[in-house]
C-alpha positions as CSV (number, residue, x, y, z in Angstrom):
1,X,34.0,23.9,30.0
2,X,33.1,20.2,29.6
3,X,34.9,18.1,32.6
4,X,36.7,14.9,31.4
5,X,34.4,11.7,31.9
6,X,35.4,9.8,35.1
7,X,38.0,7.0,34.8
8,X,37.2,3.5,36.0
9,X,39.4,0.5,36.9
10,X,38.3,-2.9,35.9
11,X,40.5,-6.3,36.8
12,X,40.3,-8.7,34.7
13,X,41.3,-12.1,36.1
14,X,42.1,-15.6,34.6
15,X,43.1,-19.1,35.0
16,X,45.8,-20.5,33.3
17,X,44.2,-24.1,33.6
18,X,41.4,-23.0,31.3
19,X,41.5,-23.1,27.7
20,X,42.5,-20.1,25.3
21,X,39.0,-19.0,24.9
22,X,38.4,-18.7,28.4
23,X,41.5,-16.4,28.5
24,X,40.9,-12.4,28.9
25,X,44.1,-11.6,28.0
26,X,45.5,-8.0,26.2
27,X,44.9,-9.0,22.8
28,X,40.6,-10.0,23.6
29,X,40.3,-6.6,25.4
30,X,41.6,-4.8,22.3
31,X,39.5,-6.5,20.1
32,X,36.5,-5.6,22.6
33,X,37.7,-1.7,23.2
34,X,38.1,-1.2,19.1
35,X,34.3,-2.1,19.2
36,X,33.5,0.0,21.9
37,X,36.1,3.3,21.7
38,X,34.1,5.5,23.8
39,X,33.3,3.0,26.5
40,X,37.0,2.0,27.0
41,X,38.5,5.7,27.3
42,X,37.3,5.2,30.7
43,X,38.4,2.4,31.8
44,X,41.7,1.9,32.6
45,X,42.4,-1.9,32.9
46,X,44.9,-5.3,34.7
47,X,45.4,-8.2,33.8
48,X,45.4,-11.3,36.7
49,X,46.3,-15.0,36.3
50,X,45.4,-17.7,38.8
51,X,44.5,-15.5,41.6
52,X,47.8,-13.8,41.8
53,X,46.3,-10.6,42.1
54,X,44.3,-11.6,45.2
55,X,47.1,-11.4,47.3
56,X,47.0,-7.6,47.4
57,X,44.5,-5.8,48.8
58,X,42.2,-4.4,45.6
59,X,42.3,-1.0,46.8
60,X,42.1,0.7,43.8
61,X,39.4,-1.8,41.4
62,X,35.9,-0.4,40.9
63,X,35.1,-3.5,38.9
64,X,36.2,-7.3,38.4
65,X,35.7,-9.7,36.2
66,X,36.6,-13.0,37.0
67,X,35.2,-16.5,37.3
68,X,36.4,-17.1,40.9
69,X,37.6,-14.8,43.8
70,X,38.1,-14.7,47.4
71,X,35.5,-13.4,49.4
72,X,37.2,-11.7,51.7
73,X,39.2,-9.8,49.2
74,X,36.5,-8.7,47.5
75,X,34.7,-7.6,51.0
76,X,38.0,-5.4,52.1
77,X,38.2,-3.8,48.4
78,X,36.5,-0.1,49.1
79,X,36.0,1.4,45.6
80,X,34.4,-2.3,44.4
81,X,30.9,-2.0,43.2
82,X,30.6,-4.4,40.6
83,X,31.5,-7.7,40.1
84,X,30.8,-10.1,36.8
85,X,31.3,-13.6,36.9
86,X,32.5,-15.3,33.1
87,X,30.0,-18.1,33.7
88,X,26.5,-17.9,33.7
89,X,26.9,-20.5,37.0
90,X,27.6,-18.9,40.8
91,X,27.8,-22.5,42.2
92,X,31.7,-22.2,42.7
93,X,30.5,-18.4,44.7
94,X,28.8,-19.9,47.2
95,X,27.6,-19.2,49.7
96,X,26.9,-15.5,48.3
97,X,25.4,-14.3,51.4
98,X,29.0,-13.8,52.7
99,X,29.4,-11.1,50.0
100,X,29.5,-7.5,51.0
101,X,25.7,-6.5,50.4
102,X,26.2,-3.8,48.4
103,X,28.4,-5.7,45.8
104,X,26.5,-5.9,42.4
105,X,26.8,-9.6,41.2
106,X,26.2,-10.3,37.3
107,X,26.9,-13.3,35.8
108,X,27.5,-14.3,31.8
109,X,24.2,-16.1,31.0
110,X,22.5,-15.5,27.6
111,X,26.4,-16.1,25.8
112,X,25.8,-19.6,25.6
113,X,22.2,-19.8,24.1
114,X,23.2,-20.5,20.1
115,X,26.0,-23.1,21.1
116,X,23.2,-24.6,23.4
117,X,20.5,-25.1,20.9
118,X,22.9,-27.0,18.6
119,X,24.5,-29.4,21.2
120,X,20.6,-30.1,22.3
121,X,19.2,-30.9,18.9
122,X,22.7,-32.8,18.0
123,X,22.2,-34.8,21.8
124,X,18.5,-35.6,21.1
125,X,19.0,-36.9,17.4
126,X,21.8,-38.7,18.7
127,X,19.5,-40.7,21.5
128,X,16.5,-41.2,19.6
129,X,18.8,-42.5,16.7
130,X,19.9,-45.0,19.7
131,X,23.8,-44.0,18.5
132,X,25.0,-44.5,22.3
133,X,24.9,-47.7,21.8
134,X,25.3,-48.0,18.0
135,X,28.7,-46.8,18.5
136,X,29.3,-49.1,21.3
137,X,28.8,-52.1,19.0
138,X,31.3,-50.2,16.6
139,X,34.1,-50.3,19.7
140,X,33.4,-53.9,20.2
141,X,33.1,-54.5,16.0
142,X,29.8,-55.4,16.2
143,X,27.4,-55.0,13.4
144,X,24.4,-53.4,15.6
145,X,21.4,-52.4,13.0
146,X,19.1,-50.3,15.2
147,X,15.6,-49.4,13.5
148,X,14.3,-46.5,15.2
149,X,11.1,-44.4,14.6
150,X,11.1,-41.0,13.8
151,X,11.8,-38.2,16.8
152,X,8.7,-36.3,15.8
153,X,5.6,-36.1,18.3
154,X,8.1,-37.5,21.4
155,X,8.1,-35.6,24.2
156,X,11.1,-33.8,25.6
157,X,11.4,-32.5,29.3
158,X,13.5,-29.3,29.7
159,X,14.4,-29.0,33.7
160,X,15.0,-25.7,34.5
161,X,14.3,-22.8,31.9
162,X,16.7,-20.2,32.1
163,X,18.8,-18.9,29.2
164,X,19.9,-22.2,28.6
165,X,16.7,-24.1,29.4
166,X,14.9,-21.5,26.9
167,X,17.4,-22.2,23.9
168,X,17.1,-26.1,24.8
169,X,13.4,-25.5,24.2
170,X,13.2,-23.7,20.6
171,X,16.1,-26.4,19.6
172,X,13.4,-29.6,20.7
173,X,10.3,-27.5,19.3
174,X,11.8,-27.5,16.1
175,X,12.4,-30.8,16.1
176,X,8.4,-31.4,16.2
177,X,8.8,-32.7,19.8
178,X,6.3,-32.2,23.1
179,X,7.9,-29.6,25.1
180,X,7.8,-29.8,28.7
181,X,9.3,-27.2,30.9
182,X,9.8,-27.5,34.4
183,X,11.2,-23.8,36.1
184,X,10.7,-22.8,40.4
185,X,8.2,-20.2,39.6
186,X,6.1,-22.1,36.4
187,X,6.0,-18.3,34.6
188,X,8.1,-17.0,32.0
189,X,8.3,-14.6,29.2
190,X,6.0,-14.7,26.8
191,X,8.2,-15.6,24.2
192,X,9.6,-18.1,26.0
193,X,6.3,-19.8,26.8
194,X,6.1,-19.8,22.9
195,X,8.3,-22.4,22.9
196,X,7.0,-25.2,24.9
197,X,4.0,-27.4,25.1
198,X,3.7,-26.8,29.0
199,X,5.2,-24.9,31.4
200,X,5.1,-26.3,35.4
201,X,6.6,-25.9,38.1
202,X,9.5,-28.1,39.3
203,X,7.3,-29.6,42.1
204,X,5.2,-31.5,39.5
205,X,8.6,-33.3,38.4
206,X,7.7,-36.5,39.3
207,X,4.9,-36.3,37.8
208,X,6.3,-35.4,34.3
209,X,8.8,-38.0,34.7
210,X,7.4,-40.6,33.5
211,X,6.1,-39.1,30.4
212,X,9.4,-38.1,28.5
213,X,11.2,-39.7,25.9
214,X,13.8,-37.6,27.0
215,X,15.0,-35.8,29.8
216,X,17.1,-32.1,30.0
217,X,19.0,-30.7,32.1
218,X,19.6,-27.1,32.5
219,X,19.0,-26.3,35.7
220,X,21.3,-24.0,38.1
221,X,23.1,-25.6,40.9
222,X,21.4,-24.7,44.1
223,X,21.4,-26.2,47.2
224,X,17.6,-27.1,46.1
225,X,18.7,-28.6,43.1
226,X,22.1,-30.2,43.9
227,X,20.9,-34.7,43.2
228,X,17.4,-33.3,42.0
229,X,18.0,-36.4,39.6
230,X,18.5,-38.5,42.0
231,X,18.4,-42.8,42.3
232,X,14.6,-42.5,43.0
233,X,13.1,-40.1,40.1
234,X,15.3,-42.0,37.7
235,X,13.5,-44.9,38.3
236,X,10.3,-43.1,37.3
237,X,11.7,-42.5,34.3
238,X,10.3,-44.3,31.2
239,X,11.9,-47.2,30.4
240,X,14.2,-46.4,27.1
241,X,14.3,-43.0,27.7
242,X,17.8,-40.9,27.3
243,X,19.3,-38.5,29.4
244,X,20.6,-35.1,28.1
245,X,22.7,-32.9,31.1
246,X,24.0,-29.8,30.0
247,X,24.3,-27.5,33.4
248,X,26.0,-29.3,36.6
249,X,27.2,-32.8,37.2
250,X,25.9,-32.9,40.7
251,X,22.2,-32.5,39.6
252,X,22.4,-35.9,38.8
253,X,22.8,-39.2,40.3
254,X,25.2,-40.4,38.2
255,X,26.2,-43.6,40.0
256,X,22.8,-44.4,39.2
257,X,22.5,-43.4,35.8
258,X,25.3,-45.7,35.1
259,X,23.4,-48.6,36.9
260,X,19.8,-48.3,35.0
261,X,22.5,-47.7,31.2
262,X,24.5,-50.9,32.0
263,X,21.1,-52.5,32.6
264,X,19.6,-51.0,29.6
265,X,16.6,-49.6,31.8
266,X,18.0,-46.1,30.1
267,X,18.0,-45.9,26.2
268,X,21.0,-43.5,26.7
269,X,22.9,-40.6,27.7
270,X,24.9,-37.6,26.7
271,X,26.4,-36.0,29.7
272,X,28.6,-32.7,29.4
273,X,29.2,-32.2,32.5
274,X,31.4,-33.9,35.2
275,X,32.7,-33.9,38.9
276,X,35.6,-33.3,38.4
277,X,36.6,-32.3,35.5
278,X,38.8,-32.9,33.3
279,X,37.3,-36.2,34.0
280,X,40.1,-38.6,34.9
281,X,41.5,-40.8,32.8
282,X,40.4,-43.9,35.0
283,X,37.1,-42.6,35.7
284,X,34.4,-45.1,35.2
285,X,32.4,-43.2,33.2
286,X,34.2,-43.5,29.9
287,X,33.3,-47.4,29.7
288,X,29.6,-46.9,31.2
289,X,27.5,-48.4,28.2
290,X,25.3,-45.8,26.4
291,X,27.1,-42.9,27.8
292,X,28.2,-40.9,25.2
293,X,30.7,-38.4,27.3
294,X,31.6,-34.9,26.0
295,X,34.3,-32.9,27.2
296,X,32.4,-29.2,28.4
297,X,32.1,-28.1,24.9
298,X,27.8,-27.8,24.6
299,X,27.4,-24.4,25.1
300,X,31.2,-22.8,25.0
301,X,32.8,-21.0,21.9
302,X,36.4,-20.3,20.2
303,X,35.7,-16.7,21.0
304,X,33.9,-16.7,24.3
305,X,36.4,-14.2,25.9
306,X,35.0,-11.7,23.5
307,X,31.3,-12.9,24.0
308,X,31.9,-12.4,27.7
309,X,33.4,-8.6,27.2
310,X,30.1,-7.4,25.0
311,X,28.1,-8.4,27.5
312,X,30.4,-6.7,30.1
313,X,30.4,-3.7,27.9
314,X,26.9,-3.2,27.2
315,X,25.9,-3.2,31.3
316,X,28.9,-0.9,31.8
317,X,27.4,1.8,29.3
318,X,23.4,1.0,31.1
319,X,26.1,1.7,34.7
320,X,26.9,4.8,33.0
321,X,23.5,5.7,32.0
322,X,22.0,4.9,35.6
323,X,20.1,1.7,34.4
324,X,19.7,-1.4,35.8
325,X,22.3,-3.8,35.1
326,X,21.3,-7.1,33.6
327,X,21.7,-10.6,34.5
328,X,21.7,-9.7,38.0
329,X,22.2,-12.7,40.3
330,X,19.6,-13.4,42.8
331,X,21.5,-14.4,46.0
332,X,18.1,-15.4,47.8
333,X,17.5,-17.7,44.8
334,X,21.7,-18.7,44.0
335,X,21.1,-17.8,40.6
């Protein structure tokens, strides 16, 4: 006689001051467990909002998924094994070495990658076509004719070269740009390496500075990396060149970015990314010159929920089969 497969619980928590998409809500899981019927008859499931849950011990959760928790509570919970963050970011986790050793941390990275490659060709059209400040002269009524040569044959530096870094990389290359990547360890994949013109270290930044007609960030937030743009290697930078920041607000200096765009030192900027966000309605950023702000939408989707679940369900069925579980985070590197 064939025993019945084990039953798992999985919470599922969310904020209420995210948008829809970012949601996983009742209706997201369905759509998920319809695509994966044999997986979900063994998971029995709850639904959290804004850390509500948290205020109970989590006695009975093997696994949660969730973009922020308490430490402690996940420390005390004794069935907890697994935890999956809906980010591909632990920044707002740290420090992680205050996590029970023997919690399994995986993070969402590898979701954004298509939404990533768009917003980084989109961003580097955008500067070379000098349309930071071409739409400032439209605010201001301004007929601004800008003659600009063609974005072929630049060269675009990619800072860090994770998922995100990688997709930035194939989305310059096909532009018929110079790619130069910058990651800790200077290795990758092989079919990563495919996609760039040089891959370095991040030590040699300062060197590569100066060479780029644009500059990319996709970097994690680390204590190593937190103002790795900062005041000084901007002013290595090449005069004219545009910014691109796709991962954290506090890898850059942004006070001075702003400075070197008002002074026109920096032929532009699209930043995503922002401390805090929603960025305030009074912030100074919205007026900086040459800043072209977007709201958090470069690498995000309308149906993200769901893009977060298949990846949730395919490490759940490698859990099952005694693999490895992917996007493991590194808590010696905070990534």
């Amino acid at each position: 006689m064939t025993e019945p497969a084990r039953r798992y619980r999985l919470h599922l928590e969310s904020q209420r001051r995210q948008s829809p998409p970012f949601h996983l809500h009742e209706a997201v899981w369905q759509v998920a467990c319809a695509r994966h019927p044999d997986l979900a008859q063994q998971i029995d499931v709850t639904f959290g909002w804004d850390g509500e849950r948290f205020a109970r011990p989590l006695d009975d959760v093997d696994f949660l998924l969730a973009s922020r928790f308490p430490h402690e509570v996940v420390n005390d919970a004794p069935r907890l094994r697994w935890i999956h963050t809906t980010g591909a970011g632990v920044d707002q986790l740290m420090p992680l070495d205050r996590l029970r050793r023997d919690l399994i941390l995986t993070n969402s990275s590898g979701i954004h990658s298509d939404k990533a490659a768009e917003y980084t060709q989109m961003a580097l059209l955008m500067l070379n076509a000098q349309l930071p400040a071409v739409l400032q002269a439209q605010r201001e009524h301004r007929w601004d004719a800008r003659l600009t040569t063609s974005i072929r044959g630049k060269t675009a530096l990619i800072i860090g070269f994770g998922d995100l870094g990688m997709a930035a990389s194939h989305a310059a290359r096909a532009l018929g740009l110079r790619v130069i990547a910058l990651n800790r360890s200077g290795a990758a994949p092989a079919q990563a390496v495919e996609a760039v013109d040089v891959l370095a270290t991040i030590s040699a930044l300062d060197d590569w500075l100066p060479q780029a007609d644009f500059v990319v960030i996709t970097a994690p937030l680390t204590p190593q990396t937190r103002d790795l743009l900062s005041a000084a290697r901007l002013a290595r930078m090449r005069p004219g060149a545009g910014v691109v920041n796709l991962s954290r607000a506090a890898l850059i200096d942004q006070a001075a970015l702003f400075e070197r765009l008002r002074s026109g030192e920096c032929g532009g900027a699209l930043l995503d990314v922002f401390d805090p966000e929603p960025l305030p309605a009074d912030h100074v950023a919205w007026d900086v010159a040459g800043l072209v702000v977007t709201p958090h939408i470069s690498c995000d989707a309308p149906d993200y929920n769901l893009r977060v679940l298949e990846l949730w369900f395919a490490n759940f069925a490698r859990l099952l089969r005694g693999e490895a579980l992917a996007n493991i985070v590194d808590r010696t590197r905070d990534y």
